[in-house]
Backbone as a chain_set.jsonl record, in Angstrom:
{"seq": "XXXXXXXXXXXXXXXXXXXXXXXXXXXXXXXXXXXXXXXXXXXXXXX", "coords": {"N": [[84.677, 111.204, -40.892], [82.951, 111.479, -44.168], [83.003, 114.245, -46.145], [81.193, 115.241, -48.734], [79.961, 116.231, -51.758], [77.394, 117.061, -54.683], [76.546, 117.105, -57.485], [74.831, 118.159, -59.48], [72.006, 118.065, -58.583], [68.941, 118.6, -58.189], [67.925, 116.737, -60.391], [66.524, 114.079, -60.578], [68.426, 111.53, -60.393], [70.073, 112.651, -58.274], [68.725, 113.88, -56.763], [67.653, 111.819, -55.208], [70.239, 110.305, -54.476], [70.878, 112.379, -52.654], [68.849, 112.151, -50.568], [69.722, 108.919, -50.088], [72.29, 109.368, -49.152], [71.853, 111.494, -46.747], [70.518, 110.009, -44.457], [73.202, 108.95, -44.201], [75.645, 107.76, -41.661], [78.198, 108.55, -41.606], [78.343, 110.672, -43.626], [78.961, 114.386, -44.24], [77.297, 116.672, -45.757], [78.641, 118.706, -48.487], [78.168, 120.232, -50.42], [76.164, 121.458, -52.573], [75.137, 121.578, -55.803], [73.265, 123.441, -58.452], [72.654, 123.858, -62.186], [69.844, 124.519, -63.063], [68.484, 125.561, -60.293], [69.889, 127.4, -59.787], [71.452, 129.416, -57.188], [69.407, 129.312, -54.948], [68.723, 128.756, -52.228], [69.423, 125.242, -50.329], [67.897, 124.324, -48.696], [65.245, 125.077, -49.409], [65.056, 123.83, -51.775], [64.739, 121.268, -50.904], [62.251, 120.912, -48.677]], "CA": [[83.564, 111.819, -41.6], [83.069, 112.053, -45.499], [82.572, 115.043, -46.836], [80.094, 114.706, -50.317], [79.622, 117.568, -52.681], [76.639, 116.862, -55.231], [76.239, 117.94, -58.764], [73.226, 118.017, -60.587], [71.062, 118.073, -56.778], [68.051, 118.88, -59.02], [67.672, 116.04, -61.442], [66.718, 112.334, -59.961], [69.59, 110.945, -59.679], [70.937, 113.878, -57.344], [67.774, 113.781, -55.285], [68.079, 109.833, -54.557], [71.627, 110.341, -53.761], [70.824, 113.473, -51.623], [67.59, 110.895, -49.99], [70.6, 108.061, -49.202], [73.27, 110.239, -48.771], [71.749, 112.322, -45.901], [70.753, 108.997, -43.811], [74.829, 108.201, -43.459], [75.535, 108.2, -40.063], [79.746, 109.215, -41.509], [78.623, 111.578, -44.828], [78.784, 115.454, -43.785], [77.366, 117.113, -46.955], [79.389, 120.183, -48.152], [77.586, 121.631, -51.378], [74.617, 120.877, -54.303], [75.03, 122.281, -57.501], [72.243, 122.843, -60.028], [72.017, 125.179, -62.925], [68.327, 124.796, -63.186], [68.517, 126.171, -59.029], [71.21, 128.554, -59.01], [71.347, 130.74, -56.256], [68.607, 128.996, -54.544], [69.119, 127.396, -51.153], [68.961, 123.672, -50.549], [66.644, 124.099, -47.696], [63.948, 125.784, -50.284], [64.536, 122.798, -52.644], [64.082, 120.46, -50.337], [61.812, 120.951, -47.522]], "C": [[83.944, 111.979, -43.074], [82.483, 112.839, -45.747], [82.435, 114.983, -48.567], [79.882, 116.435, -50.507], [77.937, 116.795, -54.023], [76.46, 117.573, -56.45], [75.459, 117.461, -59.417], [72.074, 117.749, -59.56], [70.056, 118.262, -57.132], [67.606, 117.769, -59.417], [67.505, 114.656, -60.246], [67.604, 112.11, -58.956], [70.255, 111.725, -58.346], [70.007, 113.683, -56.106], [67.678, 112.413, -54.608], [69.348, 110.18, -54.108], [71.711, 111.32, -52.746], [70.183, 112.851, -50.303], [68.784, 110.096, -49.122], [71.599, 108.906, -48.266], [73.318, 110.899, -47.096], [71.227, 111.722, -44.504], [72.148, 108.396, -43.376], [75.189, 108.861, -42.592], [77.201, 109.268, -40.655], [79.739, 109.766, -43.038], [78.416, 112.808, -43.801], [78.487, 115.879, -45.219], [77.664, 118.535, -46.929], [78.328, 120.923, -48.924], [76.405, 120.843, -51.875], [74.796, 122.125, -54.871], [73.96, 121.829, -58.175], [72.13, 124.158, -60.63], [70.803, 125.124, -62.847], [68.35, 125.842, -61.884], [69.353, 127.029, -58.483], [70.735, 129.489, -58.278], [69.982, 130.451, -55.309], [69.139, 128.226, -53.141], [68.373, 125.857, -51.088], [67.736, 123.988, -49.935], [65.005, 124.462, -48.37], [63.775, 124.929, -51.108], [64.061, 121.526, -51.993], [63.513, 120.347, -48.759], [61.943, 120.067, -46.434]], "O": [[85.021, 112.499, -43.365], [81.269, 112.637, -45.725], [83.316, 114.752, -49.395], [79.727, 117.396, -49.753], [77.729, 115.622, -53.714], [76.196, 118.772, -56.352], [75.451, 116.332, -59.906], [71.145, 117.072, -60.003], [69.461, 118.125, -56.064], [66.596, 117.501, -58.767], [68.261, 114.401, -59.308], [67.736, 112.245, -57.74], [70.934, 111.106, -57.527], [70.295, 113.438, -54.935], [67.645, 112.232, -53.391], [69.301, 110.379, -52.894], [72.603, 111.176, -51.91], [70.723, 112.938, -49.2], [68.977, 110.319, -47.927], [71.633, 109.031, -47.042], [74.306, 110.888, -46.362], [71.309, 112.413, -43.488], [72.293, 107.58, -42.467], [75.193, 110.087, -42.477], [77.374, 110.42, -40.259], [80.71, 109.54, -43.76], [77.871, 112.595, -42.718], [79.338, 115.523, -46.034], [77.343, 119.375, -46.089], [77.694, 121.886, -48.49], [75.926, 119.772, -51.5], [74.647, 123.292, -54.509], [73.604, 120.691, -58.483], [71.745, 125.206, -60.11], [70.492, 126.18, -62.295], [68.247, 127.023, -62.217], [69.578, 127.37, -57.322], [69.819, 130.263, -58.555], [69.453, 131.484, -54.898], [69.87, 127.236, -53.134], [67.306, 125.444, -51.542], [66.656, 123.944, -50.525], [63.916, 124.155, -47.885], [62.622, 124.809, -51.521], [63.149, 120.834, -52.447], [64.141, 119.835, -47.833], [61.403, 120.327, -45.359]]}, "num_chains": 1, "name": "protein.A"}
């Protein structure tokens, strides 16, 4: 299993890579970082 961290999970690029990312059968994702979303859970940014 790879564990993926994400920075900038907000912006485009972050959300396409979050999009592929979360289709790999061997990624486990650990975090997402975004100043714009601090303190926000993922699950609220992306339904």
């Amino acid at each position: 299993m790879i564990k993926v961290g994400i920075v900038g999970g907000t912006g485009y690029t972050g959300v396409e890579l979050l999009r592929l990312l979360s289709q790999h059968p061997q990624v486990q994702l650990q975090a997402i970082t975004s100043r714009k979303e601090a303190g926000l859970p993922a699950a609220d940014m992306y339904p």
